[in-house]
The first five atom37 places (N, CA, C, CB, O) and aatype in JSON, in Angstrom:
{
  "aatype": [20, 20, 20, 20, 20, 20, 20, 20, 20, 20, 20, 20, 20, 20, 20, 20, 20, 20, 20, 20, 20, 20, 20, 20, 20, 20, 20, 20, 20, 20, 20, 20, 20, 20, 20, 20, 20, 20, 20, 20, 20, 20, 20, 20, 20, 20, 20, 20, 20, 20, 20, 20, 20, 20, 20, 20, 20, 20, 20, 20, 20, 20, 20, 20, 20, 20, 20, 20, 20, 20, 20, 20, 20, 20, 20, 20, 20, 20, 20, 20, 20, 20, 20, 20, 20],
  "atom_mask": [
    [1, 1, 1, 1, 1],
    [1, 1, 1, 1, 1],
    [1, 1, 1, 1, 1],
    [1, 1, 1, 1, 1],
    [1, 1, 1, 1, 1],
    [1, 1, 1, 1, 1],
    [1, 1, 1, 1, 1],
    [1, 1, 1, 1, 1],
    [1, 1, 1, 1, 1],
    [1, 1, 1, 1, 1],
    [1, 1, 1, 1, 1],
    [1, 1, 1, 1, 1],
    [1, 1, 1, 1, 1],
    [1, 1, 1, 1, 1],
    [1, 1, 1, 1, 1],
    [1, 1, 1, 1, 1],
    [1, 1, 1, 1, 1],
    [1, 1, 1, 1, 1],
    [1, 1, 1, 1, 1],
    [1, 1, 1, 1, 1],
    [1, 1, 1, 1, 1],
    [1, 1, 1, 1, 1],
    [1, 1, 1, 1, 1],
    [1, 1, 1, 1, 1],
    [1, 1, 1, 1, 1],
    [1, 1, 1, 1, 1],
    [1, 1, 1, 1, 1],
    [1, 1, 1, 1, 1],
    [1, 1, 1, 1, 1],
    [1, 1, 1, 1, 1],
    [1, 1, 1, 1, 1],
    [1, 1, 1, 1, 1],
    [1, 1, 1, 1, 1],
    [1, 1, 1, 1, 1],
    [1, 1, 1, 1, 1],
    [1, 1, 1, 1, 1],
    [1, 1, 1, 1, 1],
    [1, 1, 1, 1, 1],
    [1, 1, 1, 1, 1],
    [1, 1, 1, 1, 1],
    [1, 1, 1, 1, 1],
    [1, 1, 1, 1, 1],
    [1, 1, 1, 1, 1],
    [1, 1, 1, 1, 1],
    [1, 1, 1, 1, 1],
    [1, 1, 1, 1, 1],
    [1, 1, 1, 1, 1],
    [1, 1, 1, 1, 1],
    [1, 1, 1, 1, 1],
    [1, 1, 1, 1, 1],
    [1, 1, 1, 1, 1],
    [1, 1, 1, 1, 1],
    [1, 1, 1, 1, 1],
    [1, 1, 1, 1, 1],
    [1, 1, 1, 1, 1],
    [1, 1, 1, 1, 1],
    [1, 1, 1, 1, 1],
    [1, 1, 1, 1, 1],
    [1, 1, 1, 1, 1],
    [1, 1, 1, 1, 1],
    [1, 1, 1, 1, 1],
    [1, 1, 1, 1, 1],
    [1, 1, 1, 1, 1],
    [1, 1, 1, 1, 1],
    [1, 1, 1, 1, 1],
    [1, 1, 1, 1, 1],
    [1, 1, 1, 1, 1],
    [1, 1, 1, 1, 1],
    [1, 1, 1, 1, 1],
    [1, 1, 1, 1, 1],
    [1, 1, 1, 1, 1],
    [1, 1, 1, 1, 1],
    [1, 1, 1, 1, 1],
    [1, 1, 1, 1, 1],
    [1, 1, 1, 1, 1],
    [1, 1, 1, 1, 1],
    [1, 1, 1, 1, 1],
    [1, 1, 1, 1, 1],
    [1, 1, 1, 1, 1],
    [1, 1, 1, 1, 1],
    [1, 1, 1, 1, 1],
    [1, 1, 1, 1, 1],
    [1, 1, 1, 1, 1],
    [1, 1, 1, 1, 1],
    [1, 1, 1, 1, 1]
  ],
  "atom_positions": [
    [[73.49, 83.8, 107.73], [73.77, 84.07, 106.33], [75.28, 83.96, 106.11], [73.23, 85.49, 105.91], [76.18, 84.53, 106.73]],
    [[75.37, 82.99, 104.99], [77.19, 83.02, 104.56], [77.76, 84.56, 104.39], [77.53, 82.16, 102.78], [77.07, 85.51, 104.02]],
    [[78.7, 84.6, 104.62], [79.81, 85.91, 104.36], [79.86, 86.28, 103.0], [81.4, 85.56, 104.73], [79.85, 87.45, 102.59]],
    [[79.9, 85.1, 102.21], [79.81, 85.79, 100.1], [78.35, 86.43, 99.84], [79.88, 84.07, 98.5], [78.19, 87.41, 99.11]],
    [[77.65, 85.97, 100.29], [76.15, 86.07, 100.27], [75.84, 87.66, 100.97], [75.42, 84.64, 101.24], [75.43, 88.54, 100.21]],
    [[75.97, 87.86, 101.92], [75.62, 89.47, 102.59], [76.73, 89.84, 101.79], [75.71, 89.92, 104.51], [76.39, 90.97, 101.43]],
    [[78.25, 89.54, 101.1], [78.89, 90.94, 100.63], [78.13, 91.25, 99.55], [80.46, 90.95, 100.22], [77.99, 92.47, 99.45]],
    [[77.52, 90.54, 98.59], [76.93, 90.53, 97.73], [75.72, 91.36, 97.58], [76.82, 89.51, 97.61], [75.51, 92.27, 96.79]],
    [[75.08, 90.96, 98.34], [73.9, 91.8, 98.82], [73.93, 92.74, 99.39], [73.18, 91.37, 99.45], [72.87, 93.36, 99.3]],
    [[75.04, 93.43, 100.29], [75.32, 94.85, 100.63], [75.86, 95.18, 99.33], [76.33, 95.16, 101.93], [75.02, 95.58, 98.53]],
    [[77.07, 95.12, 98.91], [77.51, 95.64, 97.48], [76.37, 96.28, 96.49], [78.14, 94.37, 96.68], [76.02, 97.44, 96.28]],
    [[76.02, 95.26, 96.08], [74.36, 95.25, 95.13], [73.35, 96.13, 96.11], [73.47, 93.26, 94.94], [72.92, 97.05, 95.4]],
    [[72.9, 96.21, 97.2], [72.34, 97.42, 97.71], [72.88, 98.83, 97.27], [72.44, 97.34, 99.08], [72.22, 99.72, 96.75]],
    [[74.54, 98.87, 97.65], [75.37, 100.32, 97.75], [74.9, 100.75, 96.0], [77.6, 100.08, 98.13], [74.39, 101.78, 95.58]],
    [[75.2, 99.78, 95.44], [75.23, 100.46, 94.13], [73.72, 101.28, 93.7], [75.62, 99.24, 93.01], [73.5, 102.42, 93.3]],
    [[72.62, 99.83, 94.04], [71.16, 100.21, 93.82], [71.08, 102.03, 94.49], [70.0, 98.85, 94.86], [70.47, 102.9, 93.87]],
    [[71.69, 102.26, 95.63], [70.91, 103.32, 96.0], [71.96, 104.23, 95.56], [70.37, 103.39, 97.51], [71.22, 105.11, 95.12]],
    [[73.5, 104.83, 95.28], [73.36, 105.25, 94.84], [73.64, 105.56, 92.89], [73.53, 105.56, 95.74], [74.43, 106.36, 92.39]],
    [[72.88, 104.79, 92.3], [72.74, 104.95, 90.77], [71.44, 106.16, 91.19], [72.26, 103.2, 89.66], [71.33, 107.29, 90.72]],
    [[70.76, 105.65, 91.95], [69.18, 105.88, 92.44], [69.5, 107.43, 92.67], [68.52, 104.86, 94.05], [68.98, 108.37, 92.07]],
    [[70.4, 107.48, 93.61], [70.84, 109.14, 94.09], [71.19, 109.9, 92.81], [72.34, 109.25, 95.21], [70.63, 110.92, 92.41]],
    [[72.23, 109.25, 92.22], [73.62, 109.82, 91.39], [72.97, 110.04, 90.37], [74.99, 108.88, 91.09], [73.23, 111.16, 89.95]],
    [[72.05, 109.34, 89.6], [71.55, 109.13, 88.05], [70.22, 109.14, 88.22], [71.99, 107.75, 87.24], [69.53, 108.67, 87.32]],
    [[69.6, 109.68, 89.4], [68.02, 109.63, 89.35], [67.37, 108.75, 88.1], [67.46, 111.22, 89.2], [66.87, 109.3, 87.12]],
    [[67.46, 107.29, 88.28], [66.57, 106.41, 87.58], [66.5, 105.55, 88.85], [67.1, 105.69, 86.07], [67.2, 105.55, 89.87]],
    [[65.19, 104.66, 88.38], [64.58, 104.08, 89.43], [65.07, 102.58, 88.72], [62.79, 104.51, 89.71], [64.54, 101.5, 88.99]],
    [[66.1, 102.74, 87.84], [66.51, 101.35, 87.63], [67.96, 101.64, 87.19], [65.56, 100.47, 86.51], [68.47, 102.76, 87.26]],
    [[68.73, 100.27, 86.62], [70.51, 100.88, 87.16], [70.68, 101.51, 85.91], [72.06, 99.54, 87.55], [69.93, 101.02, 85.07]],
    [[71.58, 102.65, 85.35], [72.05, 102.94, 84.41], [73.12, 101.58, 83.98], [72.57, 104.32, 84.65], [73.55, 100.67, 84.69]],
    [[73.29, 101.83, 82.8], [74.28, 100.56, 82.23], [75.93, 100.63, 83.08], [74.56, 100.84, 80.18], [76.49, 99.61, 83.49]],
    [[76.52, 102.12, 83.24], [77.54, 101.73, 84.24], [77.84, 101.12, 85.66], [77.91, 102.5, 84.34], [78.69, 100.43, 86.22]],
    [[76.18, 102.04, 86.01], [76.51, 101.09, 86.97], [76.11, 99.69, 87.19], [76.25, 101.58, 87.87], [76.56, 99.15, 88.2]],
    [[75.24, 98.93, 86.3], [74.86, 97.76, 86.02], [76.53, 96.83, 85.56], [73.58, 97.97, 84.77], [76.76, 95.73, 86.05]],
    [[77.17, 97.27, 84.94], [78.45, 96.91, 84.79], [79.34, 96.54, 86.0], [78.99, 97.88, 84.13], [80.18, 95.71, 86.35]],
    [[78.72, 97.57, 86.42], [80.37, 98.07, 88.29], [79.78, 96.76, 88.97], [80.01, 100.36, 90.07], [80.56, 95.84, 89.22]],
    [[78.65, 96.67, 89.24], [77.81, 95.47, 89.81], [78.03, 94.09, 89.49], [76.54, 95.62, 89.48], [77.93, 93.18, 90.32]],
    [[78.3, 93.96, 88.39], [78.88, 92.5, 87.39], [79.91, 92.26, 87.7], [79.06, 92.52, 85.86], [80.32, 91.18, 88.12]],
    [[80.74, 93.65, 87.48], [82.06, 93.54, 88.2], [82.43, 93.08, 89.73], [82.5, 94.74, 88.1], [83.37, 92.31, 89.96]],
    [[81.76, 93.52, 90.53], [82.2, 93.59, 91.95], [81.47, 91.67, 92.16], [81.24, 95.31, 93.1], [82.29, 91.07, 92.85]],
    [[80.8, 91.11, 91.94], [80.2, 90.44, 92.01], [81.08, 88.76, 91.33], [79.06, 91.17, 91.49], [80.92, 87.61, 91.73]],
    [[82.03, 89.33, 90.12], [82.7, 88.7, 89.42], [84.22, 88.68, 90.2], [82.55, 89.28, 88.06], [85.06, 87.81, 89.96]],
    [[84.4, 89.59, 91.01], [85.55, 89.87, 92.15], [85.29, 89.01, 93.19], [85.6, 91.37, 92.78], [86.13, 88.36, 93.81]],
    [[83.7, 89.0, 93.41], [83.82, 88.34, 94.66], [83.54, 87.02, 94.79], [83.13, 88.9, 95.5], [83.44, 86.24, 95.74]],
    [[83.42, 86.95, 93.61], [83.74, 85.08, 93.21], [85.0, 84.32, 93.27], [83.48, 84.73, 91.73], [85.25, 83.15, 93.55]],
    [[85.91, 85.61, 92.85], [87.01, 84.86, 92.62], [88.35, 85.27, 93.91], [87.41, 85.23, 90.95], [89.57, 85.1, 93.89]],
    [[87.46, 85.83, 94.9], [87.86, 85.76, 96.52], [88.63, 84.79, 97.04], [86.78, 85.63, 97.35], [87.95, 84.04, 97.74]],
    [[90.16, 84.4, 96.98], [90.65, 83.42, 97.64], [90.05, 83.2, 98.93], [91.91, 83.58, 97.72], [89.66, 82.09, 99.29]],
    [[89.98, 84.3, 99.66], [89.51, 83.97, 101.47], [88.02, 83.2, 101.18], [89.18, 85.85, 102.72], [87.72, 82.25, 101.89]],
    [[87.15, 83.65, 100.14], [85.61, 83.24, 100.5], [84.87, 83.35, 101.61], [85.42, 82.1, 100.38], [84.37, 84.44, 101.91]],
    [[84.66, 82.01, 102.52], [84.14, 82.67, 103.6], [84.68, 83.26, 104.89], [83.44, 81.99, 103.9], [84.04, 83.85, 105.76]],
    [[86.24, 82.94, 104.84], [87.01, 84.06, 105.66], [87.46, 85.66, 105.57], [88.03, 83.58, 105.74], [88.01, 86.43, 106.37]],
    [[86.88, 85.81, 104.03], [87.14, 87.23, 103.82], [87.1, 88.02, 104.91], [86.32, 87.77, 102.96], [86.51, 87.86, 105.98]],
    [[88.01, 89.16, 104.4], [88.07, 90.27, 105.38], [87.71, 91.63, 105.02], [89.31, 90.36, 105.86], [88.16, 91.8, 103.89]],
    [[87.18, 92.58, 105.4], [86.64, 93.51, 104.6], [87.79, 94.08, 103.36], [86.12, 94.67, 105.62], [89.0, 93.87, 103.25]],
    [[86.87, 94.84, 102.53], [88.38, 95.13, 101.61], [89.26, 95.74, 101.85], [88.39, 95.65, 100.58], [90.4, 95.47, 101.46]],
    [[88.87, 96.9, 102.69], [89.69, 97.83, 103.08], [90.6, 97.68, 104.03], [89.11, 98.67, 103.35], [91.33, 98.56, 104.48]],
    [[90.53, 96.12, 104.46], [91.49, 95.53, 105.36], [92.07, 93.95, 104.91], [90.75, 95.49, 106.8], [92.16, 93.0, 105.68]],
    [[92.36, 93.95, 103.73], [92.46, 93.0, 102.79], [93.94, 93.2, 102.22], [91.28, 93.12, 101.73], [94.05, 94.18, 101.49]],
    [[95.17, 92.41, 102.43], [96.48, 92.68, 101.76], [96.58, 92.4, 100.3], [97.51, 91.9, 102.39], [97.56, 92.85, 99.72]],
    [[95.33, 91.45, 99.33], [95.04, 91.79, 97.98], [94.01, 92.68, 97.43], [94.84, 90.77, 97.45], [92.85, 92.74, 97.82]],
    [[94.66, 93.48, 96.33], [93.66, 94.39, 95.97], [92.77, 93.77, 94.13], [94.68, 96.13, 95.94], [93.25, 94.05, 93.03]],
    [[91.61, 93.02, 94.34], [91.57, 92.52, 93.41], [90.75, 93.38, 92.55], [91.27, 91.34, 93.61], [90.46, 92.97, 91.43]],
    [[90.37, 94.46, 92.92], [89.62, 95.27, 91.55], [90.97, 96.25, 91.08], [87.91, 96.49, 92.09], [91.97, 96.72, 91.62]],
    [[90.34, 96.23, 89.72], [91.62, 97.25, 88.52], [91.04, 98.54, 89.5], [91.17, 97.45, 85.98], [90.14, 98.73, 90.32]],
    [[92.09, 99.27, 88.9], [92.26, 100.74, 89.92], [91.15, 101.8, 89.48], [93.96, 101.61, 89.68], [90.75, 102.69, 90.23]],
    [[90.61, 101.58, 87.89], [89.45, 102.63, 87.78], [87.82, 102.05, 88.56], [89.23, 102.9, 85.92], [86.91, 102.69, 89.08]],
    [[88.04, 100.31, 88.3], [86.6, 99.87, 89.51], [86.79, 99.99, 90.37], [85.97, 98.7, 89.79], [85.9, 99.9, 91.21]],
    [[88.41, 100.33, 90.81], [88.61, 100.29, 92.61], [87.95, 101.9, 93.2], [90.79, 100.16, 93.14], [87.24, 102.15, 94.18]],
    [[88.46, 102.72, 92.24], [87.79, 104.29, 92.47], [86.28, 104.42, 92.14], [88.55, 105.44, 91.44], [85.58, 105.09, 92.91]],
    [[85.87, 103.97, 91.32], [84.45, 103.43, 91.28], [83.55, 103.25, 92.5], [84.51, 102.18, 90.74], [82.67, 103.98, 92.97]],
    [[84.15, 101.79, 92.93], [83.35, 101.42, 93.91], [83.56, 102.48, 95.43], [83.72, 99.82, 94.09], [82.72, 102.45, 96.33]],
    [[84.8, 103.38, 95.49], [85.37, 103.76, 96.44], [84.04, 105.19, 96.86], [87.11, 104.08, 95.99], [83.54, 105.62, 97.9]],
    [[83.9, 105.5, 95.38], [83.0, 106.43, 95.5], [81.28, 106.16, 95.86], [83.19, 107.03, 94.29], [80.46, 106.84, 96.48]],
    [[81.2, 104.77, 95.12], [79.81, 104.4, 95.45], [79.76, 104.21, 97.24], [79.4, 102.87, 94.52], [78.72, 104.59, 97.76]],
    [[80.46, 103.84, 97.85], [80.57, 103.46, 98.82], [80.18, 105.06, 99.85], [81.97, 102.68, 98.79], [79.23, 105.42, 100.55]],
    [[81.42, 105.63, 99.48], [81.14, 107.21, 100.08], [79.92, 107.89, 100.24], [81.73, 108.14, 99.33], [79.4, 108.59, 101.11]],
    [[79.56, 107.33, 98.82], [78.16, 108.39, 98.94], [76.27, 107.27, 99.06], [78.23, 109.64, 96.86], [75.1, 107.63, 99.04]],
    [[76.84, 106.11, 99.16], [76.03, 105.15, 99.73], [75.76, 104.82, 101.18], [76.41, 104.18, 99.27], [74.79, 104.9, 101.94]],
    [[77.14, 104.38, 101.28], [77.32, 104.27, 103.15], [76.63, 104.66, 103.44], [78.24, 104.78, 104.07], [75.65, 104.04, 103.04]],
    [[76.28, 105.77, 104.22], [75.32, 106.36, 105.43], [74.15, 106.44, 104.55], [75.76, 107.96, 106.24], [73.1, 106.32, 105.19]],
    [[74.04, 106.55, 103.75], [71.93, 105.95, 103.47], [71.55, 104.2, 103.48], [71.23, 106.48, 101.28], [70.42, 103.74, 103.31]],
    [[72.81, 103.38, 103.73], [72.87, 101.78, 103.84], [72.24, 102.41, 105.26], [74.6, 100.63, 103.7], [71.07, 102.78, 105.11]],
    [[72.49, 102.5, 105.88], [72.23, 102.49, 107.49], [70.38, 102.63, 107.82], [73.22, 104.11, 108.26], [69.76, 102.08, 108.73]],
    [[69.82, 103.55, 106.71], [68.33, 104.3, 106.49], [68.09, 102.81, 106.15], [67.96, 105.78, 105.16], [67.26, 102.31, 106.91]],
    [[68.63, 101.88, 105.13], [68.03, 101.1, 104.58], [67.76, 99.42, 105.39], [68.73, 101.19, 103.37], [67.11, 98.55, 104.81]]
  ]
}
């Protein structure tokens, strides 16, 4: 599997599970259906593409600083149920 392709699909997992946790609906609330557009619209426009490097080890920071805290949190409280999944 290409590298844009699984970030995509982990990303889009993290969010699915937790809107799922965070907002108990079994489908996305509109923010986070947004954050998802967003991260997805970031990772299009990825200079590295398929050399990317994770973000958190990445010397550009291409999300604005309120999707960057956004995603920082989805991540926190996603992470370790990605692992269940």
């Amino acid at each position: 599997m290409d590298r844009m392709k699984r970030e995509r699909e982990t990303i889009s997992l993290m969010i699915d599970i937790y809107c799922k946790a965070e907002h108990k609906q079994d489908t996305l609330c509109e923010k986070c259906h947004e954050l998802k557009e967003y991260a997805f619209f970031r990772l299009s426009k990825c200079p590295f593409q398929e050399k990317k490097p994770a973000c958190q080890n990445c010397k550009i920071h291409c999300y604005k600083p309120d999707m960057k805290v956004q995603v920082k949190e989805v991540m926190k409280k996603s992470g370790p149920k990605i692992i269940v999944k």
